[in-house]
Backbone atoms as SQL, in Angstrom:
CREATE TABLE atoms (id INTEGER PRIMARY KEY, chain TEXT, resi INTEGER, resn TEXT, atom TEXT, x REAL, y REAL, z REAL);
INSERT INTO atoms VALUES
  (1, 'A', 1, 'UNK', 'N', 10.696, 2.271, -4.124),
  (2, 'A', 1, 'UNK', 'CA', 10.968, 3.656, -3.764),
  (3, 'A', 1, 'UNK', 'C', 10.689, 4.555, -4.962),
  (4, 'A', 2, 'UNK', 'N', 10.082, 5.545, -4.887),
  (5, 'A', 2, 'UNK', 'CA', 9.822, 6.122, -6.047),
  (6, 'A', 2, 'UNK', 'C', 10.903, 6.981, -6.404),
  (7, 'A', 3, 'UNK', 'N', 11.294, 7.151, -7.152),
  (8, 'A', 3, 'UNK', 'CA', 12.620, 7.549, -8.387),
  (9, 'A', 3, 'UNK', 'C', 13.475, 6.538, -8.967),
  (10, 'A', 4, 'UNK', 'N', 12.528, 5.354, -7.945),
  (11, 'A', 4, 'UNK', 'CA', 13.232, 3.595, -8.451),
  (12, 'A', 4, 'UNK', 'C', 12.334, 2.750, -9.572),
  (13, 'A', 5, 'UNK', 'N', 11.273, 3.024, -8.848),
  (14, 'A', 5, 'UNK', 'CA', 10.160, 2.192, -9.367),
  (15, 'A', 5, 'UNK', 'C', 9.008, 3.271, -9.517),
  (16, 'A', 6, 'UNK', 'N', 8.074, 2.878, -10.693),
  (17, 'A', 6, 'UNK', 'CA', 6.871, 3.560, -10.919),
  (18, 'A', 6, 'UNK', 'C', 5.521, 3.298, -9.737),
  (19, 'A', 7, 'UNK', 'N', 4.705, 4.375, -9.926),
  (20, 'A', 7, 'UNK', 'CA', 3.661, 4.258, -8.453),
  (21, 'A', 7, 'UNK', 'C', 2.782, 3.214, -8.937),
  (22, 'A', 8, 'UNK', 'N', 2.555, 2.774, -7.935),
  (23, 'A', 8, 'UNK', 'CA', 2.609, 3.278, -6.574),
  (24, 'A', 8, 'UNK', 'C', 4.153, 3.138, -5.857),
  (25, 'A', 9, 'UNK', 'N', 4.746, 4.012, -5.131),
  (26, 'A', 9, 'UNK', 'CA', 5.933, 3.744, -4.716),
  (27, 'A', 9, 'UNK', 'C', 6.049, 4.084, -3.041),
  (28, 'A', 10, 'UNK', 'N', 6.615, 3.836, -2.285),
  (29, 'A', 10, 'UNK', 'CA', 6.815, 4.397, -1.160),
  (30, 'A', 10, 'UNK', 'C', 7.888, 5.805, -1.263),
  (31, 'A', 11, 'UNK', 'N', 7.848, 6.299, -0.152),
  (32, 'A', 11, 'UNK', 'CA', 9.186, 7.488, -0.086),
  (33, 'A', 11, 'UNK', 'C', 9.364, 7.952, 1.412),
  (34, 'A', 12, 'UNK', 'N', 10.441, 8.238, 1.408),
  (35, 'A', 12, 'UNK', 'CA', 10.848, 8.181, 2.987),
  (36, 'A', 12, 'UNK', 'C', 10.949, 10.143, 2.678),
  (37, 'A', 13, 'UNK', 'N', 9.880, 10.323, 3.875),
  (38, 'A', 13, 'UNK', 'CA', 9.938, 11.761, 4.595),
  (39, 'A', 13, 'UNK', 'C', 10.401, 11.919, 6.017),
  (40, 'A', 14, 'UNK', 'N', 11.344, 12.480, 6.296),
  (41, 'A', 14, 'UNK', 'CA', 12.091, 12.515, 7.873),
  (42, 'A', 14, 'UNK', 'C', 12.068, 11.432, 8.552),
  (43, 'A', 15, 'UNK', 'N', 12.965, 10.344, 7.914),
  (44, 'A', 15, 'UNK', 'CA', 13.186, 9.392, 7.988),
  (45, 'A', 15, 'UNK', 'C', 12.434, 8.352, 8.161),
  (46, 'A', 16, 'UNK', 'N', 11.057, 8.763, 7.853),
  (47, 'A', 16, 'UNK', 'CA', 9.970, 7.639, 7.905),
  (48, 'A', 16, 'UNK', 'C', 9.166, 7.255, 6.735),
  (49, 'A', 17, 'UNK', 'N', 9.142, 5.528, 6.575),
  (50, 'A', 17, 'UNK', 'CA', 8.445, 4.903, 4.795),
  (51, 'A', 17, 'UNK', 'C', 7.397, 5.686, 5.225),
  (52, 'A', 18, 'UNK', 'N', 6.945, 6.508, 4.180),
  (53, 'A', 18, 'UNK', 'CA', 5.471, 6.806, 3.733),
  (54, 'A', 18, 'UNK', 'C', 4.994, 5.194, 2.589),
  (55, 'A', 19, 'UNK', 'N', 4.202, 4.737, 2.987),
  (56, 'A', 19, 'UNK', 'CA', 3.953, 3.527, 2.287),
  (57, 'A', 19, 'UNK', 'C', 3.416, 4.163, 0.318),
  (58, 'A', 20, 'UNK', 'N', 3.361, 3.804, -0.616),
  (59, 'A', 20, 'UNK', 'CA', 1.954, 4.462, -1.732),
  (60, 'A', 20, 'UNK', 'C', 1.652, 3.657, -1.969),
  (61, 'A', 21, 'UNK', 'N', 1.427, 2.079, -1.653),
  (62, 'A', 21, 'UNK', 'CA', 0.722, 1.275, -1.890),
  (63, 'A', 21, 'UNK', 'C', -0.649, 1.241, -1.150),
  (64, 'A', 22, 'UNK', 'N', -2.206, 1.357, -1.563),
  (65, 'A', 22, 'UNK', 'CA', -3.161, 1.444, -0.687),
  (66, 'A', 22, 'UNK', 'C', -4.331, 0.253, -1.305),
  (67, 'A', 23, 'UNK', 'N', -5.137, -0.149, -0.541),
  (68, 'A', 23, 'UNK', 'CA', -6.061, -1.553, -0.741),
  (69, 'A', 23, 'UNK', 'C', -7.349, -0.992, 0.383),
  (70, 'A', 24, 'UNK', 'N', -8.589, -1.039, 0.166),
  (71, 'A', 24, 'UNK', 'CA', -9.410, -1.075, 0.766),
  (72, 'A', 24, 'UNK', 'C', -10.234, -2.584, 1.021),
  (73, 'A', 25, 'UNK', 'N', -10.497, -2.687, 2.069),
  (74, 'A', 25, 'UNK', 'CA', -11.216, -4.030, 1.548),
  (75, 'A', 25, 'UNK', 'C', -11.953, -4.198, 3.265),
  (76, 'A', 26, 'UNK', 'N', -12.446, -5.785, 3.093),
  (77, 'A', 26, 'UNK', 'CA', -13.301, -5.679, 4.168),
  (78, 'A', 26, 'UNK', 'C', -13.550, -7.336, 4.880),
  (79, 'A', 27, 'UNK', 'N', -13.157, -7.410, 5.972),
  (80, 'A', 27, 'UNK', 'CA', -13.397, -8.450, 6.947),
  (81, 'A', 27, 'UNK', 'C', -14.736, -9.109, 7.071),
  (82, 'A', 28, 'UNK', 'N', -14.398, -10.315, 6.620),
  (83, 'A', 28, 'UNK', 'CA', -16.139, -10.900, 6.870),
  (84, 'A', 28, 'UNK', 'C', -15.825, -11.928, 7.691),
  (85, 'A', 29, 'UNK', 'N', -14.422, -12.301, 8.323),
  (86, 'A', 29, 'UNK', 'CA', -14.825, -13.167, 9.629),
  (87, 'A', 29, 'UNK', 'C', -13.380, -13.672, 10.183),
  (88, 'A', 30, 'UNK', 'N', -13.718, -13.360, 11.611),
  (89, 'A', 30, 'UNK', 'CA', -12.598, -12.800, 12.286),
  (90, 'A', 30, 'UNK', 'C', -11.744, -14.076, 13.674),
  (91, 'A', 31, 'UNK', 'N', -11.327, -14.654, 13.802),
  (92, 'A', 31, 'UNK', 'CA', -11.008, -15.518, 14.747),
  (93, 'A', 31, 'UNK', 'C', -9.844, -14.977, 15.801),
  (94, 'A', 32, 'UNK', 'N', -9.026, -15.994, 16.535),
  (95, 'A', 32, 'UNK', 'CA', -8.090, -15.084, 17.556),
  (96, 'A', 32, 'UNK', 'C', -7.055, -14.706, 17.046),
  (97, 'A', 33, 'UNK', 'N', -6.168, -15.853, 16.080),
  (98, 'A', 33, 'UNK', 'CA', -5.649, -14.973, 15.100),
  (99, 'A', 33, 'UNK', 'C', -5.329, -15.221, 13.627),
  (100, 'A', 34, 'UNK', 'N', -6.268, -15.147, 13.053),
  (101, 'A', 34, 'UNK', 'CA', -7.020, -15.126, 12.147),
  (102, 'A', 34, 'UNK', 'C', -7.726, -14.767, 11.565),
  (103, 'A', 35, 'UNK', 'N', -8.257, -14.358, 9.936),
  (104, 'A', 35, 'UNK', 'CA', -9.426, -13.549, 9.504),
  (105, 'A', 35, 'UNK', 'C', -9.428, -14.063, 7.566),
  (106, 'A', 36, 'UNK', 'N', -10.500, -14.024, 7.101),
  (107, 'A', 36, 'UNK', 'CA', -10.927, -14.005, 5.956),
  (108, 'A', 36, 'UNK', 'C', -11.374, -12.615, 5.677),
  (109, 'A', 37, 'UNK', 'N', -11.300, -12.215, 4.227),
  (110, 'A', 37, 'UNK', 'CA', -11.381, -10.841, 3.730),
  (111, 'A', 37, 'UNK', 'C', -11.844, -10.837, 2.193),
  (112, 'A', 38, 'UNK', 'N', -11.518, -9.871, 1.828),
  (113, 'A', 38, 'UNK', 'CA', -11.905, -9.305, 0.380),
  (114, 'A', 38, 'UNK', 'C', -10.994, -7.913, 0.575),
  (115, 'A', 39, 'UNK', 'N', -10.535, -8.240, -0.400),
  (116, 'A', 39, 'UNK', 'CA', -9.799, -6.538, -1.274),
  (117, 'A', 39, 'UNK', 'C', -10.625, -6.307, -2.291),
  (118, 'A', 40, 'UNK', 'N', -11.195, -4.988, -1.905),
  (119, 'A', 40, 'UNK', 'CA', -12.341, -4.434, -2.844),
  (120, 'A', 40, 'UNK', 'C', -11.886, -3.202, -3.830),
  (121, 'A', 41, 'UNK', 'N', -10.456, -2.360, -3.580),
  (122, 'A', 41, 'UNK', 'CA', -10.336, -1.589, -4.182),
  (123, 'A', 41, 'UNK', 'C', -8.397, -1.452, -4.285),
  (124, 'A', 42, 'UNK', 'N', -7.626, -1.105, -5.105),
  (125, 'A', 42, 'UNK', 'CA', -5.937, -1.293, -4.778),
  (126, 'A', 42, 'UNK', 'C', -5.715, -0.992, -5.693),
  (127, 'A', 43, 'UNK', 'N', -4.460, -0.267, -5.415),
  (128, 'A', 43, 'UNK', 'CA', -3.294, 0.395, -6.773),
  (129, 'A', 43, 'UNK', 'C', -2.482, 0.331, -6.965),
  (130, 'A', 44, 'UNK', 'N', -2.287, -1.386, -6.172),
  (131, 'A', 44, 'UNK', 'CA', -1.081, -2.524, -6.306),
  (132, 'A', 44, 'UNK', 'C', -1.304, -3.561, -6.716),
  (133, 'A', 45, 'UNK', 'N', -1.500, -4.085, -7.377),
  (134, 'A', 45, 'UNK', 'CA', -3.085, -5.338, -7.379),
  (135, 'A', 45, 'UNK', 'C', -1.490, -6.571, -7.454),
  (136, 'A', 46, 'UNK', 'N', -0.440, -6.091, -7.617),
  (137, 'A', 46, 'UNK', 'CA', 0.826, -7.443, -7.455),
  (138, 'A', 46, 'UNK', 'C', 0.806, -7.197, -6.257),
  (139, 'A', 47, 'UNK', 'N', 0.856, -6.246, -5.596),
  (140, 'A', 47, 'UNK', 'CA', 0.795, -6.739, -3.750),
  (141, 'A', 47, 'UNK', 'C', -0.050, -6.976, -2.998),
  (142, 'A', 48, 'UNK', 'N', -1.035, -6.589, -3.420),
  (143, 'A', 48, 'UNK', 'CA', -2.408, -6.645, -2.760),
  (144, 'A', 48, 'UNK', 'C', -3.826, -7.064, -3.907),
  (145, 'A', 49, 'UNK', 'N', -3.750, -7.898, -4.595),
  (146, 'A', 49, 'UNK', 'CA', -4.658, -7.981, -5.478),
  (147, 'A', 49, 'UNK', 'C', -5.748, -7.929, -5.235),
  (148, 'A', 50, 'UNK', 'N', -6.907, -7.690, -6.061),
  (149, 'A', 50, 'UNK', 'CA', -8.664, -7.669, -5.439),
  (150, 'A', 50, 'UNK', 'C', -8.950, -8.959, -5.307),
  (151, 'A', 51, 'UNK', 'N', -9.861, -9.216, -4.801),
  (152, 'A', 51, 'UNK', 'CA', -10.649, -10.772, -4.620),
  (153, 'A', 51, 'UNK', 'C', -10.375, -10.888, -3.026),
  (154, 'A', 52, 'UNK', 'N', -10.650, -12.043, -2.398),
  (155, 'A', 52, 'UNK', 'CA', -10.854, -12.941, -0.973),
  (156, 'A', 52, 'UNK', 'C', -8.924, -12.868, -1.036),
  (157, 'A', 53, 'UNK', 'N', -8.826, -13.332, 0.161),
  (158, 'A', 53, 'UNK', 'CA', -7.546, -13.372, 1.677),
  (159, 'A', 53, 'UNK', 'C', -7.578, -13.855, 2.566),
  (160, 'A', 54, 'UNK', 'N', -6.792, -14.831, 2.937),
  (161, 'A', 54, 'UNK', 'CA', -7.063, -15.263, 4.331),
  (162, 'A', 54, 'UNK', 'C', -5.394, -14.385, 5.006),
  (163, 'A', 55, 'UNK', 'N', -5.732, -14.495, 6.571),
  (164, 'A', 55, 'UNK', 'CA', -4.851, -13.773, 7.478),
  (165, 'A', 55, 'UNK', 'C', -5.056, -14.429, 8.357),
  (166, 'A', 56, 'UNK', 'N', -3.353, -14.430, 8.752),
  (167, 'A', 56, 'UNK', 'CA', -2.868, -14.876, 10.224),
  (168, 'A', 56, 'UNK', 'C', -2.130, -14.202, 11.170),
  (169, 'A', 57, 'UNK', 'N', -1.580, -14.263, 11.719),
  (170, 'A', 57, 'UNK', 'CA', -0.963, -13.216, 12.763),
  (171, 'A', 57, 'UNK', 'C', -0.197, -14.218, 13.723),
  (172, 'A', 58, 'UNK', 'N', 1.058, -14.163, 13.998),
  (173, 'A', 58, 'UNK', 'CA', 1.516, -15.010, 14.944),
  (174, 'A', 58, 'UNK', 'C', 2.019, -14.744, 16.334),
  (175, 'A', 59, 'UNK', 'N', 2.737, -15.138, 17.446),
  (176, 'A', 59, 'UNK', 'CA', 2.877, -14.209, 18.911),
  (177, 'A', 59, 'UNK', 'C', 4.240, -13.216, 18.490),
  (178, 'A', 60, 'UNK', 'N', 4.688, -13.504, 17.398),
  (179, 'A', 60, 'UNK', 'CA', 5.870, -12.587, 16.977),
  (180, 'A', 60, 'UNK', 'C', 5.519, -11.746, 16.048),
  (181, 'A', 61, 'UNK', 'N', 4.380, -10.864, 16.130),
  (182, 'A', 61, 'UNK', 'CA', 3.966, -10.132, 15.474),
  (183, 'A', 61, 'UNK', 'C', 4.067, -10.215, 13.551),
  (184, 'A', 62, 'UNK', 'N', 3.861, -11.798, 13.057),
  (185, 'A', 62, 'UNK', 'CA', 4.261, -11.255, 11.842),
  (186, 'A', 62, 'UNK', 'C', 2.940, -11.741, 11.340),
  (187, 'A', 63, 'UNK', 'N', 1.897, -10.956, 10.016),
  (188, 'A', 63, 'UNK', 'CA', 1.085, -10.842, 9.492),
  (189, 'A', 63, 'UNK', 'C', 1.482, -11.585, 7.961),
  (190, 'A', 64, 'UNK', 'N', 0.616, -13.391, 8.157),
  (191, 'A', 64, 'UNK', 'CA', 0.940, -13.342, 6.890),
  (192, 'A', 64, 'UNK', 'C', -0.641, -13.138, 6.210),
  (193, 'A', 65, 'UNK', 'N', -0.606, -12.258, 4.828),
  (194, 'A', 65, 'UNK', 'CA', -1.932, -12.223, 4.052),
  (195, 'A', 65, 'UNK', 'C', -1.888, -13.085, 2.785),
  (196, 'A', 66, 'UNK', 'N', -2.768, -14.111, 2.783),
  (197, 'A', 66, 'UNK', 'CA', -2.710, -15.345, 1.433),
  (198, 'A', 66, 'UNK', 'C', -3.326, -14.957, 0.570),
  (199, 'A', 67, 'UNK', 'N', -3.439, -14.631, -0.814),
  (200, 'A', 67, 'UNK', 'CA', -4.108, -14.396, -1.745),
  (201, 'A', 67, 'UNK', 'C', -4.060, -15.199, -2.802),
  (202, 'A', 68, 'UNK', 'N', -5.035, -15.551, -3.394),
  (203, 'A', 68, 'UNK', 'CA', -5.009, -17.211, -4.313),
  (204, 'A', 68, 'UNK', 'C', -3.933, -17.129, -5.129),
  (205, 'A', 69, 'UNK', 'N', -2.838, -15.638, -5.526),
  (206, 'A', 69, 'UNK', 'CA', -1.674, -16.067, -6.466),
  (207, 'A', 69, 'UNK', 'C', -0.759, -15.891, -5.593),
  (208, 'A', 70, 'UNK', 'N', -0.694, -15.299, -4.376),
  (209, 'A', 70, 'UNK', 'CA', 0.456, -14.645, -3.915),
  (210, 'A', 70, 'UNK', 'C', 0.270, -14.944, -2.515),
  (211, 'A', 71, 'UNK', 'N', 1.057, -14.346, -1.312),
  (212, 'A', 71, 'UNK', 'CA', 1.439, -14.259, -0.204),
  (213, 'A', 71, 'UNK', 'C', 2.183, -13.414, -0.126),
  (214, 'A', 72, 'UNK', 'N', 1.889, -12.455, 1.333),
  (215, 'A', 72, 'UNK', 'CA', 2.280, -11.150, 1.165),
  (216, 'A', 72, 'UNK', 'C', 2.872, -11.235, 3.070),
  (217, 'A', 73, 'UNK', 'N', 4.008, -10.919, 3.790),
  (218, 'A', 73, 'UNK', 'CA', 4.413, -10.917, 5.016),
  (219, 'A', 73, 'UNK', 'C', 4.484, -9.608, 5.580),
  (220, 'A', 74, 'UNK', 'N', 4.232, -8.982, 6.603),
  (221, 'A', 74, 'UNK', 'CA', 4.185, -7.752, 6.900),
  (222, 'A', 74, 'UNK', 'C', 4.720, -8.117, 8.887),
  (223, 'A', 75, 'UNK', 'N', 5.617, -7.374, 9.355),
  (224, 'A', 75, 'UNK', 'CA', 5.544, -7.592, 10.758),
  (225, 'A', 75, 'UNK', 'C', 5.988, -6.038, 11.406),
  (226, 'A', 76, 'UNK', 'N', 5.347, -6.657, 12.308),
  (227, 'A', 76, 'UNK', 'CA', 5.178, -5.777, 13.320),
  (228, 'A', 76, 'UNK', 'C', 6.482, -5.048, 13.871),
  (229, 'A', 77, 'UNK', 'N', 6.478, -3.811, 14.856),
  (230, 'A', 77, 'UNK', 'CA', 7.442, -3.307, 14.932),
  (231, 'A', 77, 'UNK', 'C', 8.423, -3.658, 16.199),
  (232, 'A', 78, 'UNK', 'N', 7.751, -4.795, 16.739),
  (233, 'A', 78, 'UNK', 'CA', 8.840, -5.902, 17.530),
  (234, 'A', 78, 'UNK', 'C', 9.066, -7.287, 16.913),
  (235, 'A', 79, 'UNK', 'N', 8.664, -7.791, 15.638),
  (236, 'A', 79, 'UNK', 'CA', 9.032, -8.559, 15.530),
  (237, 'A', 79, 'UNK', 'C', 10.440, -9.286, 15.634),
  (238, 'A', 80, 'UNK', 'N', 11.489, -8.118, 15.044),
  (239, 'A', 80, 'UNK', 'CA', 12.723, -8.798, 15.518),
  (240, 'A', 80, 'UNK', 'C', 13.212, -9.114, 16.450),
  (241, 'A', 81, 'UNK', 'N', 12.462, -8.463, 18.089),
  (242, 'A', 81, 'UNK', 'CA', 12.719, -8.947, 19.330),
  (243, 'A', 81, 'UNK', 'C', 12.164, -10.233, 19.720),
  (244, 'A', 82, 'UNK', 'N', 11.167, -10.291, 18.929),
  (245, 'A', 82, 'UNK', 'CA', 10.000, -11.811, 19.545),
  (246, 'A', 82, 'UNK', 'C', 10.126, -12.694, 18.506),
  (247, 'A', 83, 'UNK', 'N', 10.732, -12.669, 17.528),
  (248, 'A', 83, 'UNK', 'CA', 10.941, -13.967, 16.727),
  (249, 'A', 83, 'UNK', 'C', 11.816, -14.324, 16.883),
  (250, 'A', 84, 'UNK', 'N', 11.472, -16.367, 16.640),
  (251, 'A', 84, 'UNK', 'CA', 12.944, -17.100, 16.669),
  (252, 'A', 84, 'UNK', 'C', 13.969, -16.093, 15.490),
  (253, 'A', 85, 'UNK', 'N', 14.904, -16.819, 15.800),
  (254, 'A', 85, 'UNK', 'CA', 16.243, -16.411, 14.778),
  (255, 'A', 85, 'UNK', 'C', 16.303, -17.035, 13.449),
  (256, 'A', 86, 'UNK', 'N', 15.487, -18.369, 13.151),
  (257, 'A', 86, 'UNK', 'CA', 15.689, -18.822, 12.196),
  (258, 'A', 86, 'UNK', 'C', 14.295, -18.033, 11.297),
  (259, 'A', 87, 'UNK', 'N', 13.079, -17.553, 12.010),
  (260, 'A', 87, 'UNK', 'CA', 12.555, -16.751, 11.320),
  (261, 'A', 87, 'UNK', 'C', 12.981, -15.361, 10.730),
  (262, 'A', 88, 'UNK', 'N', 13.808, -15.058, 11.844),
  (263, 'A', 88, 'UNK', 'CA', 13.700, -13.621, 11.362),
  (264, 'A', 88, 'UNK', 'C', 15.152, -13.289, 10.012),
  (265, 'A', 89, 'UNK', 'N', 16.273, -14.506, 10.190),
  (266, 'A', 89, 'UNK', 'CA', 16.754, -14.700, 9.236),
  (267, 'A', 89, 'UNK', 'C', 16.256, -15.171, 7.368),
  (268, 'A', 90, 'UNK', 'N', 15.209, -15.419, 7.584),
  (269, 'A', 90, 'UNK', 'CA', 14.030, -15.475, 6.331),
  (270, 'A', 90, 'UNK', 'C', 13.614, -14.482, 5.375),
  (271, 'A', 91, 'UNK', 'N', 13.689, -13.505, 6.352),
  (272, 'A', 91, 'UNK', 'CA', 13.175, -11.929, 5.878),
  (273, 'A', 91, 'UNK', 'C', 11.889, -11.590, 5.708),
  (274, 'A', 92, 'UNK', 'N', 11.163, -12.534, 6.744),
  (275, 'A', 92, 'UNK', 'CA', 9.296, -12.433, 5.594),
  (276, 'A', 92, 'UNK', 'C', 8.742, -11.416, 5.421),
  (277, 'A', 93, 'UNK', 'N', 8.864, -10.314, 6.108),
  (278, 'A', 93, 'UNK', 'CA', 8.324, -8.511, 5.751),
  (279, 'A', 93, 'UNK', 'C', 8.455, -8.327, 4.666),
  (280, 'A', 94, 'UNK', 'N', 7.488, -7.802, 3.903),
  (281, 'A', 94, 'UNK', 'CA', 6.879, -7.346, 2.387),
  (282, 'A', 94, 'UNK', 'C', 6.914, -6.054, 2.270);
């Protein structure tokens, strides 16, 4: 949150995260749910570092992105309705 942490930071405007973390990058091959990538540009490089990614996506909306140091979880805005309980007790959203 920014006045917490230095930017990139998020900040909540009328009650909604404005994210400031941003990554450009680009899909070179795409399956049902699944994809390989490249981050070509970021001003998070601990959350989103440059180089290749693989991505998955599961029926409970949660997005995991692999990056050769890290792993990054992002879900969707039903995930807590469509995931088991022992997932969603995990916390995997990033």
């Amino acid at each position: 949150m920014c006045g917490q942490d230095p930017p990139p930071c998020d900040q909540i405007v009328n009650n909604l995260i404005t994210d400031g973390g941003r990554a450009l990058g680009m899909l070179h091959s795409v399956g049902e749910r699944s994809a390989v990538g490249e981050v070509r540009a970021t001003n998070d490089p601990t959350f989103a570092p440059s180089g290749t990614f693989s991505a998955d996506v599961t029926e409970y909306e949660l997005l995991t992105l692999r990056f050769p140091a890290t792993t990054v979880g992002m879900c969707g805005k039903n995930f807590a309705t469509l995931a088991p309980d022992q997932i969603v007790q995990t916390r995997p959203c990033g």
